[in-house]
Backbone and ligand atoms as CSV (ligand in chain L), in Angstrom:
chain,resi,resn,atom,element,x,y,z
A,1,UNK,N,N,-47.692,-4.723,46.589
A,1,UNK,CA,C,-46.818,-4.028,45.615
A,1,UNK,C,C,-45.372,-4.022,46.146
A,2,UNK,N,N,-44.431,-4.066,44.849
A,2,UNK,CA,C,-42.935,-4.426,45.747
A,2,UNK,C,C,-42.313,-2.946,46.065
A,3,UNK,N,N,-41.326,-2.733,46.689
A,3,UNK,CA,C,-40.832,-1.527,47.221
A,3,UNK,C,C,-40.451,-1.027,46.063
A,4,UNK,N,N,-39.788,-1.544,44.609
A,4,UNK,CA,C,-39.740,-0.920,43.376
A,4,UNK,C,C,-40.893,-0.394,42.921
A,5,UNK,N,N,-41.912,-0.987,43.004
A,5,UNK,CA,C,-42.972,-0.602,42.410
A,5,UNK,C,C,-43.832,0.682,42.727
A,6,UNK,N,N,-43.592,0.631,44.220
A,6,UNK,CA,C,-44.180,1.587,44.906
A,6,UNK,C,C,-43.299,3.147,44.467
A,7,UNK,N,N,-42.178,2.933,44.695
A,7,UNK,CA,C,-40.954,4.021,44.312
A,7,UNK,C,C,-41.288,4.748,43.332
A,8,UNK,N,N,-41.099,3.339,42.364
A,8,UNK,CA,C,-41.614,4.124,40.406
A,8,UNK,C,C,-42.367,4.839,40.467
A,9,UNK,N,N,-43.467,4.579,40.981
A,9,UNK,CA,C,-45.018,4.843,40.959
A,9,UNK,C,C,-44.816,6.149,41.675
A,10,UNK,N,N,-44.417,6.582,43.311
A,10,UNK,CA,C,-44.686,7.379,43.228
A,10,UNK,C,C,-43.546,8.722,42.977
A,11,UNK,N,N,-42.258,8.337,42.258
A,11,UNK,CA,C,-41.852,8.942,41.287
A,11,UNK,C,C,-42.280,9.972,40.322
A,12,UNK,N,N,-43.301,9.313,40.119
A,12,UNK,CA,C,-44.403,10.622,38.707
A,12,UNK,C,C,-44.907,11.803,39.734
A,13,UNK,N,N,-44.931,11.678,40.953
A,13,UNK,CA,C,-45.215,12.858,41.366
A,13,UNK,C,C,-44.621,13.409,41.924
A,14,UNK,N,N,-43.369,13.547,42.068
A,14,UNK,CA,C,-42.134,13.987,42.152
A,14,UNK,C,C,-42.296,15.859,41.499
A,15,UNK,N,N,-42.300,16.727,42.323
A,15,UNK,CA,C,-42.487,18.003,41.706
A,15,UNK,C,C,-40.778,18.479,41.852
A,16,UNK,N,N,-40.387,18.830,40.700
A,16,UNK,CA,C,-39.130,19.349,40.124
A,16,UNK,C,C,-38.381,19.941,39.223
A,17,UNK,N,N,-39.535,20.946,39.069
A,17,UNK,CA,C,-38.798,21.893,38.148
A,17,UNK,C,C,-37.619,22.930,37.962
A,18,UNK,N,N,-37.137,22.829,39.394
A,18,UNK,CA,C,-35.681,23.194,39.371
A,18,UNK,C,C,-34.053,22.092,38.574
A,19,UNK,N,N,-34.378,21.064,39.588
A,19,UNK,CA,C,-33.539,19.940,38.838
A,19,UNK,C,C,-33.844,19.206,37.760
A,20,UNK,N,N,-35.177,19.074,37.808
A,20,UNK,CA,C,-35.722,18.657,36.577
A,20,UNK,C,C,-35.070,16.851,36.738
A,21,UNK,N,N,-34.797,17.005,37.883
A,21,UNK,CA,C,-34.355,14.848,38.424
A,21,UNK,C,C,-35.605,14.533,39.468
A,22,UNK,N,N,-36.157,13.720,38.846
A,22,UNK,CA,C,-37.185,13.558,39.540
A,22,UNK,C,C,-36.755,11.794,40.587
A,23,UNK,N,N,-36.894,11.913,41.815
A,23,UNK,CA,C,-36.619,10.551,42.833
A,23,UNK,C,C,-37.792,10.395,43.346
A,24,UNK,N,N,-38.214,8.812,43.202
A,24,UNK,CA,C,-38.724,8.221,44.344
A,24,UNK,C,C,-38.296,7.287,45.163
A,25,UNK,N,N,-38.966,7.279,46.422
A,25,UNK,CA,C,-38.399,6.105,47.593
A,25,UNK,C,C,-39.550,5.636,48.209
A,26,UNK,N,N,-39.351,4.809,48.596
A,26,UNK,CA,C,-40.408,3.645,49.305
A,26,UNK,C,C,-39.781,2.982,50.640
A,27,UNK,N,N,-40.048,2.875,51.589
A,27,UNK,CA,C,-39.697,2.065,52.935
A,27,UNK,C,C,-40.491,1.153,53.193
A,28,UNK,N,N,-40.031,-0.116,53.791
A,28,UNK,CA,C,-41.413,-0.817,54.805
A,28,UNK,C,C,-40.578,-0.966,55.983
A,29,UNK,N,N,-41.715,-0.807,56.606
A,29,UNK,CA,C,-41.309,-0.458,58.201
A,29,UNK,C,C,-41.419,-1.723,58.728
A,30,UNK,N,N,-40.567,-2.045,60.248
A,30,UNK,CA,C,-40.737,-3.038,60.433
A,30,UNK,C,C,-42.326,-3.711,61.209
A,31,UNK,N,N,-43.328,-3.017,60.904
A,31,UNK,CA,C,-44.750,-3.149,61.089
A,31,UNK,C,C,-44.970,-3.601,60.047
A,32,UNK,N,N,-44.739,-3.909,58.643
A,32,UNK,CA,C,-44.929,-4.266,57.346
A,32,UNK,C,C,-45.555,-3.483,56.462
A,33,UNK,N,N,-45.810,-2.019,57.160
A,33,UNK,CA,C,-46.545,-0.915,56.645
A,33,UNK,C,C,-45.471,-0.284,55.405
A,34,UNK,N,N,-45.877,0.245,53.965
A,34,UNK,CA,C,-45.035,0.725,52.958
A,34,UNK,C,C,-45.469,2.160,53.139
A,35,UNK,N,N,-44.457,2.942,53.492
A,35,UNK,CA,C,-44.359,4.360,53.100
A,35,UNK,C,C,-43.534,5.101,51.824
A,36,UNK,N,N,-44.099,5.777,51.264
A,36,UNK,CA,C,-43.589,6.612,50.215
A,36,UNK,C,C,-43.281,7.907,49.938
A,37,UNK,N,N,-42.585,8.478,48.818
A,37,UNK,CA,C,-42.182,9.737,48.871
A,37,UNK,C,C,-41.378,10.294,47.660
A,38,UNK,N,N,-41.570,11.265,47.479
A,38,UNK,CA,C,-40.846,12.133,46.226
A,38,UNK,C,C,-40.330,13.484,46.338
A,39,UNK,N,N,-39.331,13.634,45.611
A,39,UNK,CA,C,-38.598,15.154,46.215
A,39,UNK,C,C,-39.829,16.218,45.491
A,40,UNK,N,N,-39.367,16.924,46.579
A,40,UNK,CA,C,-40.508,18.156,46.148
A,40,UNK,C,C,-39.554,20.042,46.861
A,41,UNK,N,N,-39.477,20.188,45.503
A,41,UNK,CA,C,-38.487,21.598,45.581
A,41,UNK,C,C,-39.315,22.925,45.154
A,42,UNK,N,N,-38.598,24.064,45.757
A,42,UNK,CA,C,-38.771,25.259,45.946
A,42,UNK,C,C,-38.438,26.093,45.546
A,43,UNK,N,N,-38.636,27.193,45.685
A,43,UNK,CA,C,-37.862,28.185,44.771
A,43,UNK,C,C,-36.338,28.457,45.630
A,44,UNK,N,N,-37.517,28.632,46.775
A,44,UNK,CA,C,-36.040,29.470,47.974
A,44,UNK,C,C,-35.288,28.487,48.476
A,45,UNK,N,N,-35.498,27.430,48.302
A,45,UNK,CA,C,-34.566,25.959,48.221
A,45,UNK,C,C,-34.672,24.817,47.277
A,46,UNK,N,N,-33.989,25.314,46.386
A,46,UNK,CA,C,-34.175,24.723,44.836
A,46,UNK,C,C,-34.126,23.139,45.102
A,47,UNK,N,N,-33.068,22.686,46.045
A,47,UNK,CA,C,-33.154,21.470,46.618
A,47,UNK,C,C,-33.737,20.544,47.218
A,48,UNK,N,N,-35.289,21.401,47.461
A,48,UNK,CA,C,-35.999,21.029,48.026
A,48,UNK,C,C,-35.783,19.830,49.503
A,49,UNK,N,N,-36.765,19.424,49.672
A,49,UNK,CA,C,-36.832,18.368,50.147
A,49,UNK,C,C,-36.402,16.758,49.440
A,50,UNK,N,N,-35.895,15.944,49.904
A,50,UNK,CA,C,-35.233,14.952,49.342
A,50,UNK,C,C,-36.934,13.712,49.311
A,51,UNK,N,N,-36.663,12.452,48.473
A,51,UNK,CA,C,-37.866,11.568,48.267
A,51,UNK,C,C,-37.944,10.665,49.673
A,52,UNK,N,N,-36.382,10.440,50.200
A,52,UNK,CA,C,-36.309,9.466,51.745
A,52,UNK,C,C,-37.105,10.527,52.291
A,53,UNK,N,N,-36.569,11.269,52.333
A,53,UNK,CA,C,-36.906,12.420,53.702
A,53,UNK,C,C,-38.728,12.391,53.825
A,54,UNK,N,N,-39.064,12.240,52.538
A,54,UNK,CA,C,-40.470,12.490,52.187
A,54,UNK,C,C,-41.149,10.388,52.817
A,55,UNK,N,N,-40.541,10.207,52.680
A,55,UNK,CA,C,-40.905,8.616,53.109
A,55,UNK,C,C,-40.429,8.312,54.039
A,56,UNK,N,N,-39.425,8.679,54.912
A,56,UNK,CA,C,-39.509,8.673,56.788
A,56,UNK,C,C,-40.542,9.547,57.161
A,57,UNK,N,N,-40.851,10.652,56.704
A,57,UNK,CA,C,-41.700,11.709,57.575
A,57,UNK,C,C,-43.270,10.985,57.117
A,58,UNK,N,N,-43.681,10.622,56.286
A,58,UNK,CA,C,-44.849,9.899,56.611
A,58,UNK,C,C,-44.947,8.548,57.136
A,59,UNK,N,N,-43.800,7.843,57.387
A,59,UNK,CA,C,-44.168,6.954,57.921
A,59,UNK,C,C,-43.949,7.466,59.961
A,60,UNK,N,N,-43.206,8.538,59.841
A,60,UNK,CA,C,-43.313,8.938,61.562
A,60,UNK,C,C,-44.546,9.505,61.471
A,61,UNK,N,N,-45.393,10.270,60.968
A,61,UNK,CA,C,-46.591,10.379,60.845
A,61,UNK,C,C,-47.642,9.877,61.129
A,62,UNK,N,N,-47.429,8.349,60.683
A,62,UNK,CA,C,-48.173,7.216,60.937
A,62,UNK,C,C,-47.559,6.252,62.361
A,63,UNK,N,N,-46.895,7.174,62.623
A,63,UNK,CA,C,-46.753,6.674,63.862
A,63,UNK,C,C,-45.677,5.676,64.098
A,64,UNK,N,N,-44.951,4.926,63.059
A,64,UNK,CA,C,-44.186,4.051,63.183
A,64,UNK,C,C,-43.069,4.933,63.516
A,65,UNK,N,N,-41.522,3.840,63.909
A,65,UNK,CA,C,-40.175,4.548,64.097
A,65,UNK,C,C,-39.076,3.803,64.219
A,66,UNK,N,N,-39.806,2.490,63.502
A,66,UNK,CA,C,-38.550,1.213,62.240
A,66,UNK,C,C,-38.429,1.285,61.135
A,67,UNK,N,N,-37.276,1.690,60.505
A,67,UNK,CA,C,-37.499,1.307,59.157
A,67,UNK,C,C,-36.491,-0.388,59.168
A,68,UNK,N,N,-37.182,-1.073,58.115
A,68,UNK,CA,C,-36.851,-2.486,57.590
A,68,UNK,C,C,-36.782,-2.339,56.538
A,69,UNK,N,N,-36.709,-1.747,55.202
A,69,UNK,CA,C,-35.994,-1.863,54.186
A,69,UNK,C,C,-36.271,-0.230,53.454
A,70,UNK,N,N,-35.630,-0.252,52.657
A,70,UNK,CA,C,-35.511,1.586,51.931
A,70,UNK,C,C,-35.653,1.049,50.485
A,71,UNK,N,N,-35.680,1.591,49.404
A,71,UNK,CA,C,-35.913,1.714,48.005
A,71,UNK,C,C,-35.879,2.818,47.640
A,72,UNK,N,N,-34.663,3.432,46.463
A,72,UNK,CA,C,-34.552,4.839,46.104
A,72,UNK,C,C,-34.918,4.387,44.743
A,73,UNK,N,N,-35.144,5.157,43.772
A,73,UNK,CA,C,-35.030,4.712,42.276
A,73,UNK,C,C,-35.126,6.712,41.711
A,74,UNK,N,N,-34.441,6.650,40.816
A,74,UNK,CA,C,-33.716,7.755,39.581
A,74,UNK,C,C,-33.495,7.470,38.366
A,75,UNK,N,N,-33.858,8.411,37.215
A,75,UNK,CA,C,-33.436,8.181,36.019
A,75,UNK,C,C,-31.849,8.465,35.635
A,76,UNK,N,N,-31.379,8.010,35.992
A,76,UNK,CA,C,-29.744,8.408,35.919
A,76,UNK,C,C,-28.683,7.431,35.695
A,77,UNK,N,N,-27.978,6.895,35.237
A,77,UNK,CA,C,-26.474,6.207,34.459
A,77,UNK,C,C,-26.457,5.725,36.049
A,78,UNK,N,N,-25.770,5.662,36.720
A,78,UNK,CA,C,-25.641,4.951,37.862
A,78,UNK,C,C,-26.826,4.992,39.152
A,79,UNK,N,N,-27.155,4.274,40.374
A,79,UNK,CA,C,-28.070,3.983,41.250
A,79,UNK,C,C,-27.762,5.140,41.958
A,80,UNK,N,N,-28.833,5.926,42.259
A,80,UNK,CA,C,-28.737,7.267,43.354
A,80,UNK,C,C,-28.653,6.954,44.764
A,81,UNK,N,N,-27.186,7.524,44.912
A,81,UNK,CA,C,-27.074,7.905,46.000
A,81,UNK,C,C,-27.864,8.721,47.105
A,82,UNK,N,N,-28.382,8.110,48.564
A,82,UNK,CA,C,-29.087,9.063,49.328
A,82,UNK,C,C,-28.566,10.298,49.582
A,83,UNK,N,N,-28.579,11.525,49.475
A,83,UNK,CA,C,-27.248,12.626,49.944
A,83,UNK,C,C,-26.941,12.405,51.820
A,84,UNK,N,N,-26.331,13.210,51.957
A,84,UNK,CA,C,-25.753,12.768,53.341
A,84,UNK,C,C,-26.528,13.247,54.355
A,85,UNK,N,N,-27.599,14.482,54.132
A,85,UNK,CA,C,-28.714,14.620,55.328
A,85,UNK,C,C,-29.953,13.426,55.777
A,86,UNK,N,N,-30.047,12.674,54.407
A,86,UNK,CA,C,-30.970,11.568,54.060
A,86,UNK,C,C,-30.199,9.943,54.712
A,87,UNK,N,N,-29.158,10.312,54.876
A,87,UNK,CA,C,-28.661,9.280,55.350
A,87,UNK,C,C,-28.762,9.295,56.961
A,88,UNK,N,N,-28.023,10.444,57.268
A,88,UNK,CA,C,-28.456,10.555,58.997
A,88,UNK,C,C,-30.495,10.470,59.335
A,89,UNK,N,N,-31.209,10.744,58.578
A,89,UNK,CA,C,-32.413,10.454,58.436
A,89,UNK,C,C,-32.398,9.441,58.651
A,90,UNK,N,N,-31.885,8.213,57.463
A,90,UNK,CA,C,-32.221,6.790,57.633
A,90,UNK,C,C,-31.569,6.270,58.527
A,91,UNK,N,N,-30.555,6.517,59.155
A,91,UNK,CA,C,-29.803,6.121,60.389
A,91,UNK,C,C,-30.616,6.294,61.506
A,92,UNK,N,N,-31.511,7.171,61.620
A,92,UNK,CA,C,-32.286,7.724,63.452
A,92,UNK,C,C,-33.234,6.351,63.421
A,93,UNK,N,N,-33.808,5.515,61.919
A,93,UNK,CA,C,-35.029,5.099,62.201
A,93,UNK,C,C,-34.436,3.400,62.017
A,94,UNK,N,N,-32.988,2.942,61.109
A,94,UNK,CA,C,-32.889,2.273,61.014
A,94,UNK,C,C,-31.679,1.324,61.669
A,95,UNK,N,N,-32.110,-0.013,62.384
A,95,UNK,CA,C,-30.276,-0.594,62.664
A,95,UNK,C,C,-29.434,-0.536,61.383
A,96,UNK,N,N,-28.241,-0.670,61.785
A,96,UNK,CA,C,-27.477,-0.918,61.178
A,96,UNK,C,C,-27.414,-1.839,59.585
A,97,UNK,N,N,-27.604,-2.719,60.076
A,97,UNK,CA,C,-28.008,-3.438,58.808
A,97,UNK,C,C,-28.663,-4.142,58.248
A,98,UNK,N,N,-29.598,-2.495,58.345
A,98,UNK,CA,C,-30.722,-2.507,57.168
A,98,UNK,C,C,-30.134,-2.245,56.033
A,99,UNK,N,N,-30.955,-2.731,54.955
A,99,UNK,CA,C,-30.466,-2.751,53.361
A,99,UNK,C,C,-31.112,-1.574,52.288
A,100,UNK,N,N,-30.486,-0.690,51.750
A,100,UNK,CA,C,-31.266,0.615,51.345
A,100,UNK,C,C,-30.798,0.221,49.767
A,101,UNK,N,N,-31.438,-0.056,49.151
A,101,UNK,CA,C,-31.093,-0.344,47.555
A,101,UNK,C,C,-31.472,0.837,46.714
A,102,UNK,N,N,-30.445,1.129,45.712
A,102,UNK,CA,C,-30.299,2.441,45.051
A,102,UNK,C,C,-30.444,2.076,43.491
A,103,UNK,N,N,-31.331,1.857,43.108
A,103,UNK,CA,C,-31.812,1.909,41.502
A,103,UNK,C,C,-31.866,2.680,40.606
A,104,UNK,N,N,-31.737,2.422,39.054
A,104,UNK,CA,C,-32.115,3.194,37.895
A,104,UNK,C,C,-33.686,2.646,37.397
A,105,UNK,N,N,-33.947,3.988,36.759
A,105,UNK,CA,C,-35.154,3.302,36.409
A,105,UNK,C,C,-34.937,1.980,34.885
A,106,UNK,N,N,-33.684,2.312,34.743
A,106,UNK,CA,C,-33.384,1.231,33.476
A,106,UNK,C,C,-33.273,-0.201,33.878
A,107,UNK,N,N,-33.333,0.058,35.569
A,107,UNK,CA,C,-32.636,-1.504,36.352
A,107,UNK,C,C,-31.605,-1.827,36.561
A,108,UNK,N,N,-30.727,-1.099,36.729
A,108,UNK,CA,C,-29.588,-0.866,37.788
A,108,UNK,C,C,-30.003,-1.097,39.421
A,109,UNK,N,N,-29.403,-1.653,39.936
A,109,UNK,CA,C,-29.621,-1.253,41.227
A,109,UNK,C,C,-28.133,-1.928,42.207
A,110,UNK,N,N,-28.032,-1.115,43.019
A,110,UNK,CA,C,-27.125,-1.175,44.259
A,110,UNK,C,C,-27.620,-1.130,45.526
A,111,UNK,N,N,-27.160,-2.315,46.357
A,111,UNK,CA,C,-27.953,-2.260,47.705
A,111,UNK,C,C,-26.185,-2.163,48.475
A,112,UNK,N,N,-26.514,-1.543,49.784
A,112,UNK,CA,C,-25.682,-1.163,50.364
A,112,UNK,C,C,-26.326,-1.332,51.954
A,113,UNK,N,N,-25.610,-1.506,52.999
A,113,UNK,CA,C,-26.629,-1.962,54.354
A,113,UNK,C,C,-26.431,0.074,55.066
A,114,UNK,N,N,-26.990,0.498,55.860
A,114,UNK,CA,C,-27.112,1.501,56.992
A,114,UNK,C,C,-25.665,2.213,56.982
A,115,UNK,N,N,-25.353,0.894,57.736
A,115,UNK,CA,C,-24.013,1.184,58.172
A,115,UNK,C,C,-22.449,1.461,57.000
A,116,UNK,N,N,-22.533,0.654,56.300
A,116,UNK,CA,C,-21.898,1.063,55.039
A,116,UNK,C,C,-22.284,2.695,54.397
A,117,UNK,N,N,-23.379,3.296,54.558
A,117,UNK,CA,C,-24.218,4.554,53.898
A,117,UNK,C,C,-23.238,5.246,54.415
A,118,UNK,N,N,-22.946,5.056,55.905
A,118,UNK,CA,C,-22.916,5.857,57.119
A,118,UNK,C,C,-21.901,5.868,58.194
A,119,UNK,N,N,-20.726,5.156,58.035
A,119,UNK,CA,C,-19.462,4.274,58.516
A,119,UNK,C,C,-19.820,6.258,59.904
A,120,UNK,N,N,-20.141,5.816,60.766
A,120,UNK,CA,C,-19.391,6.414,62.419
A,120,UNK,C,C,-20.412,7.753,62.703
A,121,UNK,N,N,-21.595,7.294,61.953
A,121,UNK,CA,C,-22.860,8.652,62.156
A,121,UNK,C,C,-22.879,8.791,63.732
A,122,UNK,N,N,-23.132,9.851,63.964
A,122,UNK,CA,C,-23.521,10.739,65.260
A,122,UNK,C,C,-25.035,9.688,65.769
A,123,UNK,N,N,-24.780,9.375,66.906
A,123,UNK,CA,C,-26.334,8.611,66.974
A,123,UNK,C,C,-26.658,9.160,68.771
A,124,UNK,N,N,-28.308,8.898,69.181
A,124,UNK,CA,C,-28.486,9.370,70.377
A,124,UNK,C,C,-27.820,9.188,71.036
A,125,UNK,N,N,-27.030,7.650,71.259
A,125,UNK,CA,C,-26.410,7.170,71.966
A,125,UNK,C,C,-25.513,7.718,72.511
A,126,UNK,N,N,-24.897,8.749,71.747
A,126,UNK,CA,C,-23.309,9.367,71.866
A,126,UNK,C,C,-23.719,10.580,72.741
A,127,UNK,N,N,-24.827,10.443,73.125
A,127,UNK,CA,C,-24.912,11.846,74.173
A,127,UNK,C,C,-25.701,11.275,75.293
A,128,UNK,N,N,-25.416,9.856,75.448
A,128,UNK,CA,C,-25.775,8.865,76.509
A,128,UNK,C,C,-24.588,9.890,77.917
A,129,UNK,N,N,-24.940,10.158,79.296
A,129,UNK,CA,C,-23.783,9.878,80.003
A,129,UNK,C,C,-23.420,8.569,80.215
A,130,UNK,N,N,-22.046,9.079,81.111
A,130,UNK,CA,C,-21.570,7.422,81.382
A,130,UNK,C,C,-21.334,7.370,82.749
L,1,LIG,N1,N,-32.710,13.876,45.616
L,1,LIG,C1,C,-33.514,13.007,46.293
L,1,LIG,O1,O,-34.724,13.226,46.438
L,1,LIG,N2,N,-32.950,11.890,46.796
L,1,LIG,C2,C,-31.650,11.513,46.603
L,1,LIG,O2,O,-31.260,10.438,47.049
L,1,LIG,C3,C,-30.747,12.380,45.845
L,1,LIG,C4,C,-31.290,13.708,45.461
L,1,LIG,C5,C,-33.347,15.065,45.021
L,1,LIG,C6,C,-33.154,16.375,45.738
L,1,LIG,C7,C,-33.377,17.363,44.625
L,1,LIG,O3,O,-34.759,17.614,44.474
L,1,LIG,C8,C,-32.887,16.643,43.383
L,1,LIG,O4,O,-32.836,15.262,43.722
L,1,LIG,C9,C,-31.541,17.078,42.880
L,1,LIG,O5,O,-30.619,17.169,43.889
């Protein structure tokens, strides 16, 4: 199944009755394993949890800690943007330029690499001594 497909799909279970915007995302890791995910919100954080966030944490779950490609998809006029906690997310697991493509469900889509998401993120490295 392609990383769109997987997204769409698990899109429908997307719980969101606060925003009432329902996202899915899909990763394959660089093991070739596909992880998935959908935002899932709260009362006491209407914002819930984001759909990446929900598709890095099961794929660290499973033990992996590459991501090789991302897939967001949204019903919305332009390709959804990851928000900016979801981005330092995809930054811990991914190089640089990896390719995170941001879709409508109408078929829009925008791919953008890591590093473009993320121009000068905070990374372990920076608390390397020297
Ligand atoms: N959301 C995601 O799941 N991923 C994104 O890339 C953008 C926003 C969710 C969070 C919240 O449940 C809803 O969309 C509205 O912000």
């Amino acid at each position: 199944m392609s990383l769109r497909d997987a997204a769409t799909k698990v899109r429908e279970n997307a719980y969101a009755p606060y925003s009432h915007f329902k996202v899915g995302a899909a990763l394959r890791s660089t093991s070739g394993a596909v992880f998935v995910g959908c935002n899932v919100e709260n009362a006491a954080y209407p914002e819930g949890t984001c759909a990446e966030a929900g598709a890095i944490a099961a794929m660290a779950a499973a033990g992996d800690t590459e991501i090789a490609e991302v897939y967001v998809i949204a019903d919305c006029p332009n390709p959804v943007p990851p928000c900016g906690g979801c981005r330092q997310k995809i930054v811990e697991f991914a190089r640089s330029d990896v390719v995170v493509t941001m879709a409508t469900v109408s078929g829009r889509e925008l791919q953008m690499t890591v590093a473009d998401l993320l121009p000068g993120a905070f990374k372990r490295s920076h608390m390397d001594d020297d």
